[in-house]
C-alpha positions as CSV (number, residue, x, y, z in Angstrom):
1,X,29.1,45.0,-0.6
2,X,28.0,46.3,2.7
3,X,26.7,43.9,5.4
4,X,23.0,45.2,5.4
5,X,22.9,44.4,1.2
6,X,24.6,41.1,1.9
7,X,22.0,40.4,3.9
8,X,19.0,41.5,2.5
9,X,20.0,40.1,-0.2
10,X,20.6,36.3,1.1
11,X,18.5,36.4,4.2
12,X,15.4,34.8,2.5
13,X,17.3,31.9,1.2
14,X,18.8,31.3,5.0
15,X,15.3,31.0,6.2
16,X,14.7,28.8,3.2
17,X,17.8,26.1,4.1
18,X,17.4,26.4,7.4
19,X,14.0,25.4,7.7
20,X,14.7,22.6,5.4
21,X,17.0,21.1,7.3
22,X,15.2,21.6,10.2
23,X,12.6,19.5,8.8
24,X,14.8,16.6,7.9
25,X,16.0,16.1,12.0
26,X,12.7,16.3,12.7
27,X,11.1,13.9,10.7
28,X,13.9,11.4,10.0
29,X,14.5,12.8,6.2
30,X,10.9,12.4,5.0
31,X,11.1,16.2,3.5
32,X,14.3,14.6,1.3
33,X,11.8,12.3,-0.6
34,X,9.3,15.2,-1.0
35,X,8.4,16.6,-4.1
36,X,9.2,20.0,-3.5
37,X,12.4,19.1,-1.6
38,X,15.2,21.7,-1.9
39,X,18.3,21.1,-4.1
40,X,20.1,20.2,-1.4
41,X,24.0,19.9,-2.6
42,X,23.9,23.1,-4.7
43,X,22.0,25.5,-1.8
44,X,24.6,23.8,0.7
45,X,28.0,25.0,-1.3
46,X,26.2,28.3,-1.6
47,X,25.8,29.0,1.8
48,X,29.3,27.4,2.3
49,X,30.5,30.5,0.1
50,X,28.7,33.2,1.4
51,X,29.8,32.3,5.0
52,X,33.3,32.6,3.8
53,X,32.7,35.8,2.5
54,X,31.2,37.3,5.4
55,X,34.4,36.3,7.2
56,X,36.4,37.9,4.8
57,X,34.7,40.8,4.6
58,X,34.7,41.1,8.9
59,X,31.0,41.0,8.9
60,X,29.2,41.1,12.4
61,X,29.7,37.9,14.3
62,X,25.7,37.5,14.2
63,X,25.9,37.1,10.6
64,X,29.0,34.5,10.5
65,X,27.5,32.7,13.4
66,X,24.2,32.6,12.2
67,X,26.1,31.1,8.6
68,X,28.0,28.5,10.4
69,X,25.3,27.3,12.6
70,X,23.7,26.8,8.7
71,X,26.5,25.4,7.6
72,X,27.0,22.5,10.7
73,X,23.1,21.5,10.2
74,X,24.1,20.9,6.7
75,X,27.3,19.0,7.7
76,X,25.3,16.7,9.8
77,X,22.6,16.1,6.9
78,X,25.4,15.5,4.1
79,X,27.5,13.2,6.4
80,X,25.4,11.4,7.9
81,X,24.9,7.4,7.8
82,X,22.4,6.0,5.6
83,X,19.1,5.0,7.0
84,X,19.0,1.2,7.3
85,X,17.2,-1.2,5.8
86,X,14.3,-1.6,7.7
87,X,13.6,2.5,8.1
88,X,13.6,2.1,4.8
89,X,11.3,-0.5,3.9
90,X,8.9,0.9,7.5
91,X,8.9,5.0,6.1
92,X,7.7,2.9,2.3
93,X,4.7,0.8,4.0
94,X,3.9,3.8,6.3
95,X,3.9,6.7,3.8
96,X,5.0,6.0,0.3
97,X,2.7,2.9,-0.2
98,X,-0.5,4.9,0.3
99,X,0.3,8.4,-1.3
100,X,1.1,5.9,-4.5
101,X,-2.2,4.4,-3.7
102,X,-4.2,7.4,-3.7
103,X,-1.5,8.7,-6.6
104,X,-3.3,5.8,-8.9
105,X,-6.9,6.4,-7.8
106,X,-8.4,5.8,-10.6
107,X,-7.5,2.6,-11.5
108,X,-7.8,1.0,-7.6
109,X,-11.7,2.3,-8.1
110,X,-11.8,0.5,-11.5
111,X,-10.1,-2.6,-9.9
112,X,-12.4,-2.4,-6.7
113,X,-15.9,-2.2,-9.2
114,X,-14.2,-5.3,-11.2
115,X,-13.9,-7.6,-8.0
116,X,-17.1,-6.4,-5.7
117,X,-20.1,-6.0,-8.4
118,X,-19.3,-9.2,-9.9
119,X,-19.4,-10.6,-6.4
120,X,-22.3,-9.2,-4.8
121,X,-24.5,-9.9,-8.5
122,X,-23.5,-13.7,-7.7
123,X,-24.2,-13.7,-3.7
124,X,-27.4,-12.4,-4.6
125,X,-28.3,-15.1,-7.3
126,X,-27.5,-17.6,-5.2
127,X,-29.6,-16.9,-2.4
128,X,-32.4,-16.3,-5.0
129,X,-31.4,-19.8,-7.1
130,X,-29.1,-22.0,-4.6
131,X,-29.0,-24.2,-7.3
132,X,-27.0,-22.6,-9.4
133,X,-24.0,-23.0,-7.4
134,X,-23.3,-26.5,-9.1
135,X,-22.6,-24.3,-12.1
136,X,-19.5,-22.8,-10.5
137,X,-18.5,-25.6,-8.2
138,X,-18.0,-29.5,-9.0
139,X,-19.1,-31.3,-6.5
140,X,-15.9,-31.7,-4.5
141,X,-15.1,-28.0,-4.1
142,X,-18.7,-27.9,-2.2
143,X,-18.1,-30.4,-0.3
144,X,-14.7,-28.9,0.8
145,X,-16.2,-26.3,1.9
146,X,-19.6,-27.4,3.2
147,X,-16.8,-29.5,5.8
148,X,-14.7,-26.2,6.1
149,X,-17.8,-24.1,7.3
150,X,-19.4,-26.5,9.0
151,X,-20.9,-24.7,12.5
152,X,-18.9,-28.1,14.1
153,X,-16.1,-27.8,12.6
154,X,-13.3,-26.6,15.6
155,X,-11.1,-24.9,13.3
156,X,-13.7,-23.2,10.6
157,X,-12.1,-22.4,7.5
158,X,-10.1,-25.3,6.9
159,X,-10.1,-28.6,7.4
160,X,-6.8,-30.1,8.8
161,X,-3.0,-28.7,9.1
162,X,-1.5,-26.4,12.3
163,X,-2.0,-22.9,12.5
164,X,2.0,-22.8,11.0
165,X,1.6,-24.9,8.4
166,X,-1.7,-23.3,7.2
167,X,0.3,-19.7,7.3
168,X,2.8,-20.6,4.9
169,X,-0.4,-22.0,2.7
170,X,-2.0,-18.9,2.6
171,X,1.0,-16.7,2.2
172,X,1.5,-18.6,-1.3
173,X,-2.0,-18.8,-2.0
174,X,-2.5,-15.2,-1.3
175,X,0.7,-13.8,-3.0
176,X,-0.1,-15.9,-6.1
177,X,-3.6,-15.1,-6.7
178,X,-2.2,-11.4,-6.4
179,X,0.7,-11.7,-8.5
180,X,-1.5,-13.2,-11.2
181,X,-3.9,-10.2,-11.0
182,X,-0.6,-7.9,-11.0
183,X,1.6,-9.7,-13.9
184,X,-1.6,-10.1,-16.2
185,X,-2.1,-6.5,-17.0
186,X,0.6,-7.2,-19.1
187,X,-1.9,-8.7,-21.6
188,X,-3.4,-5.0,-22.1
189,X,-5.3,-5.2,-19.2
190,X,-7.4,-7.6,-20.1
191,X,-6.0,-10.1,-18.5
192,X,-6.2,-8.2,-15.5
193,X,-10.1,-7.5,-15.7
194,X,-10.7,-11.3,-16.4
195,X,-8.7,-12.2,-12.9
196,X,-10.1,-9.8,-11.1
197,X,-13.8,-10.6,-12.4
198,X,-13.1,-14.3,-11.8
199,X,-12.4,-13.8,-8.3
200,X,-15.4,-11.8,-7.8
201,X,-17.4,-14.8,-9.1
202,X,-15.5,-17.0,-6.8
203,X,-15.8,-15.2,-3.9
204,X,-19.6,-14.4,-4.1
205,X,-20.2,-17.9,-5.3
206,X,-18.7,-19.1,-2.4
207,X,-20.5,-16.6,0.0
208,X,-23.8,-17.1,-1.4
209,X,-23.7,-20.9,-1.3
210,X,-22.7,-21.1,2.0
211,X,-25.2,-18.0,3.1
212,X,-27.7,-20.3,1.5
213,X,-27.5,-23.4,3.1
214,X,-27.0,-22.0,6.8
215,X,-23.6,-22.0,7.0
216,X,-23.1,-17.9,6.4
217,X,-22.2,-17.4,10.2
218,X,-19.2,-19.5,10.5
219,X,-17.9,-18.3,6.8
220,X,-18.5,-15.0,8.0
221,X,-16.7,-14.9,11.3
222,X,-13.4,-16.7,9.4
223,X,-13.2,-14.0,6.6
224,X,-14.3,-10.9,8.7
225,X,-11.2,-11.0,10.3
226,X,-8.5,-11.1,7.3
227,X,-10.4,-9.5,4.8
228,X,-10.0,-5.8,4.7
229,X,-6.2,-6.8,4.2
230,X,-6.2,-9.3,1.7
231,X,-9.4,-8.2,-0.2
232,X,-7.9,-4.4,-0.6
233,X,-4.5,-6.2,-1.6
234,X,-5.8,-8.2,-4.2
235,X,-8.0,-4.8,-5.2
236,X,-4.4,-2.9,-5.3
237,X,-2.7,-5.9,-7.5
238,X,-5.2,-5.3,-9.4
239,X,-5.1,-1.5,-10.1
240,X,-1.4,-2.0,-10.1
241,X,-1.9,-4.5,-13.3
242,X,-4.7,-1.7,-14.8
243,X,-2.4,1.1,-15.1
244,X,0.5,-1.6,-16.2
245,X,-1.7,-2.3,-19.6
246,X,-2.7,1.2,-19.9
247,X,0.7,1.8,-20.4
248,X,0.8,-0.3,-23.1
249,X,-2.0,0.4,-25.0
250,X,-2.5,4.4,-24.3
251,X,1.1,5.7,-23.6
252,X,0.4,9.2,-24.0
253,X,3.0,12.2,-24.7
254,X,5.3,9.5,-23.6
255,X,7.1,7.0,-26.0
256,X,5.7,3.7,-25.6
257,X,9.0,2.1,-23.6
258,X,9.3,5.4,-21.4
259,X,5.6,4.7,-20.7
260,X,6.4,1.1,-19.8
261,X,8.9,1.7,-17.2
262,X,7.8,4.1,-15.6
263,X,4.0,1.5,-15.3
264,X,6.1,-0.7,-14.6
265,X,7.9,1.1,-11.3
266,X,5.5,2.1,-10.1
267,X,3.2,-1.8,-10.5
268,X,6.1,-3.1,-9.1
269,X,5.8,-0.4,-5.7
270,X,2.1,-1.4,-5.8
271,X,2.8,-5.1,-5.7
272,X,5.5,-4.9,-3.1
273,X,2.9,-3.0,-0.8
274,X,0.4,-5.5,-1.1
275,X,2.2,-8.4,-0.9
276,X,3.4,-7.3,3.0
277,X,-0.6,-6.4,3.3
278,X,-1.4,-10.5,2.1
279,X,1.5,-11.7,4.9
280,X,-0.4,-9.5,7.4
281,X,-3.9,-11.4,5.9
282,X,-2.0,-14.6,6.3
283,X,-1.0,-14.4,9.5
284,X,-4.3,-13.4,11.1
285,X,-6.2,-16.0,8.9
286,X,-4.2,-18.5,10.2
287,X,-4.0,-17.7,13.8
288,X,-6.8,-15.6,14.5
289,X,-10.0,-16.4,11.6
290,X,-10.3,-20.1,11.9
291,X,-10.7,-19.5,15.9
292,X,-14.7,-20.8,16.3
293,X,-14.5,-20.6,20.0
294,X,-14.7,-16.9,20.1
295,X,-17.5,-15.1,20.7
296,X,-19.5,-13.5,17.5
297,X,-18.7,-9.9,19.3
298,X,-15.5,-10.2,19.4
299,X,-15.0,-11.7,15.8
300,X,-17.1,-8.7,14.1
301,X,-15.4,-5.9,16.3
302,X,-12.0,-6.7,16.0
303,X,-12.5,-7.4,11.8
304,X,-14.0,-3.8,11.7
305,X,-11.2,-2.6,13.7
306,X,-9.4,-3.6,11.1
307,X,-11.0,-2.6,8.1
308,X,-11.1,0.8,9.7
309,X,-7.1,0.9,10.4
310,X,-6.4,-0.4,6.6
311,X,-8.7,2.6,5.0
312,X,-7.3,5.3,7.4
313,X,-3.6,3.9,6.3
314,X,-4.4,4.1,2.5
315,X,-6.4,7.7,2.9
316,X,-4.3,9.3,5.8
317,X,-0.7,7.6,5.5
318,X,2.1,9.7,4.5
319,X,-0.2,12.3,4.0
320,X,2.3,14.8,5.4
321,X,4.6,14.4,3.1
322,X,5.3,15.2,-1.0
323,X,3.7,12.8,-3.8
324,X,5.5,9.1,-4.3
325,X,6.7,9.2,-7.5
């Protein structure tokens, strides 16, 4: 075969491999774990072989030198050391964690309607009929947190323990609630609707009780602050549990155990994701929320701050790349 056939004939699948790998020094293997990414061994021993051909043949040295500068990128690629651990785990929470988020839509908008209508239909009772917060409450749990939210109170949000002691509280407070929301979708999803709703009741309850006997600012100022990561957590547990029972009840083209683990893969990336956002809530509840001494400015901006940051993560993170799968 003559050199210009060789070429015309191979050039375009060059370009193709060449550009691939290209990709992969530039963005630290992220085009690997696209969807579209290239068949990597198979287009690398073909390119192997043509180079060896065009020596044999005494091609040009512009076509075995453009082959063997191919051939070294792939060297580099297949040789290389694996990523460790924690570029791992960062490229997951960075870009697969949200492209799986937005992958499963449909259920975090079902999960998001389960937690916030129950809890804004409560608020607004309560503020209406204060009284009927003895109906979700015994009289204890208002107490606790008439004392928590108390405008006095130094620390709002809690009532005693150090700012380390009251992290490792809410990290296994947090994780459980959302592991619960998570694990009961295994009940068809019911179980999941009924934790999710539950929360919502709490949550408003506790809001519009508060709200209605003047203690809404403090309560306000402590949960501003942690919220958009532990509220959009428990929301993803949630959708993470939905699609889990869906699985089970409405399997599809799939068989039934297929079904089940692929669900149950992907819940299990969902839950992993939103555990790390619930140590993030945690962490800032504990050192940052119960903080009364700073100024309501301060407290509102820096919670919207963070709100903003978690939804342009979830919409705009790993957007770059191929669809988590």
């Amino acid at each position: 075969m003559k050199q210009e056939q060789f070429v015309a004939l191979h050039e375009k699948e060059w370009d193709v491999l060449r550009s691939w790998l290209g990709q992969l020094d530039r963005k630290a293997q992220v085009a690997m774990q696209s969807e579209h990414a290239l068949d990597f061994p198979q287009a690398y021993r073909r390119v192997c072989h043509q180079l060896a051909l065009a020596q044999a043949r005494g091609y040009s040295r512009e076509v075995t030198e453009r082959l063997q500068q191919i051939v070294q990128m792939g060297h580099r690629q297949l040789y290389r050391p694996p990523a460790p651990r924690w570029h791992k785990v960062a490229v997951f929470l960075i870009a697969d964690f949200p492209r799986l988020v937005r992958q499963q839509w449909r259920y975090m908008l079902v999960a998001a309607l389960l937690l916030y209508v129950p809890a804004v239909v409560i608020y607004i009772v309560l503020q209406w009929k204060p009284e009927l917060a003895h109906s979700l409450f015994n009289a204890k749990q208002l107490h606790d947190f008439d004392t928590m939210y108390d405008p006095a109170n130094s620390h709002i949000g809690r009532s005693s323990g150090t700012d380390l002691q009251m992290f490792g509280f809410y990290v296994m407070n947090n994780v459980s609630i959302a592991f619960r929301t998570f694990a009961s979708g295994l009940l068809f999803g019911v179980g999941a609707i009924y934790v999710l709703t539950a929360n919502g009741v709490i949550m408003g309850g506790v809001a519009g009780h508060l709200n209605a006997i003047g203690y809404g600012g403090p309560f306000w100022r402590f949960v501003v602050g942690h919220s958009g990561f532990e509220l959009t957590a428990i929301v993803i547990a949630g959708g993470a549990g939905l699609q889990f029972g869906l699985a089970l009840l409405a399997p599809g083209r799939l068989r039934r155990e297929v079904a089940l683990r692929h669900a149950a893969w992907t819940g299990a990336r969902l839950a992993m994701g939103a555990f790390a956002m619930l140590i993030a809530a945690a962490f800032i509840e504990a050192y940052w929320s119960s903080m009364a001494a700073l100024p309501d400015v301060v407290k509102f901006s820096s919670g919207a701050g963070i709100w903003l940051l978690v939804l342009w993560w979830l919409v705009r993170g790993g957007a770059g790349g191929g669809r988590a799968t």
